[in-house]
C-alpha positions as CSV (number, residue, x, y, z in Angstrom):
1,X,0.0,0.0,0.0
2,X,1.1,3.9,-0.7
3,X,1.8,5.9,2.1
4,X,-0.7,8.2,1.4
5,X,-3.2,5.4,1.3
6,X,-2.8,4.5,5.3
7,X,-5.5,5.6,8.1
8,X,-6.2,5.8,11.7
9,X,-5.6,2.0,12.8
10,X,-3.8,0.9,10.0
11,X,-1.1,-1.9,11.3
12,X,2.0,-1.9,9.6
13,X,5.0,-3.8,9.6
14,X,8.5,-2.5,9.6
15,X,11.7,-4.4,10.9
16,X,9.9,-7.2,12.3
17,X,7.2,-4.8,14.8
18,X,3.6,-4.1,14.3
19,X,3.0,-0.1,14.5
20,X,-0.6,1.0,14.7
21,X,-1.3,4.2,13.2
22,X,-2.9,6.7,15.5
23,X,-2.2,9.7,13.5
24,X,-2.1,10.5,9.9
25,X,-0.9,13.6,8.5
26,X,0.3,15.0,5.1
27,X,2.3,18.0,5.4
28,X,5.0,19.8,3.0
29,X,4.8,16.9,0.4
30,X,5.4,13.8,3.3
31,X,3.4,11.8,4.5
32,X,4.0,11.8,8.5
33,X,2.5,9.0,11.0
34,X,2.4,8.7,14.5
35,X,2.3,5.4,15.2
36,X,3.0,2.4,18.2
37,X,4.8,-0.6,19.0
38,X,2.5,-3.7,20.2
39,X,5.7,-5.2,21.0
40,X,6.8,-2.6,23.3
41,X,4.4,0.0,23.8
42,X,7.1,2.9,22.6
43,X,5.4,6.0,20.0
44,X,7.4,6.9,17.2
45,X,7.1,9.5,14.5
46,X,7.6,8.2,10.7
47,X,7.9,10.0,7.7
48,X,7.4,8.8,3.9
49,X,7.5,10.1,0.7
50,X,3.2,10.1,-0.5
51,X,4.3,6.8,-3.1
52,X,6.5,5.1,-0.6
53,X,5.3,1.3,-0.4
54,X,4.4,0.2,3.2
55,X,4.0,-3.4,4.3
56,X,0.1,-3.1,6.2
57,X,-1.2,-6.1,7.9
């Protein structure tokens, strides 16, 4: 899926960890997501180009 395909609850995969997506945002031409860890509970902040492929569960 694109980037700027994702919502609010999305699950994606990255490095082996499930993020949920509990923010979506598209500012200055990037995509940016505010998402957390089921393995560990930790909040990070991603940014993606709009046509960047993510791996979504």
């Amino acid at each position: 899926m694109k980037a700027h395909q994702l919502k609010n609850g999305d699950t994606i995969s990255l490095d082996g960890d499930h993020l949920v997506v509990f923010h979506f945002a598209e500012e200055r031409g990037q995509v940016i997501l505010d998402v957390v860890s089921e393995v560990s509970a930790r909040r990070f902040e991603l940014h993606y180009s709009p046509d960047a492929r993510i791996s979504v569960l």
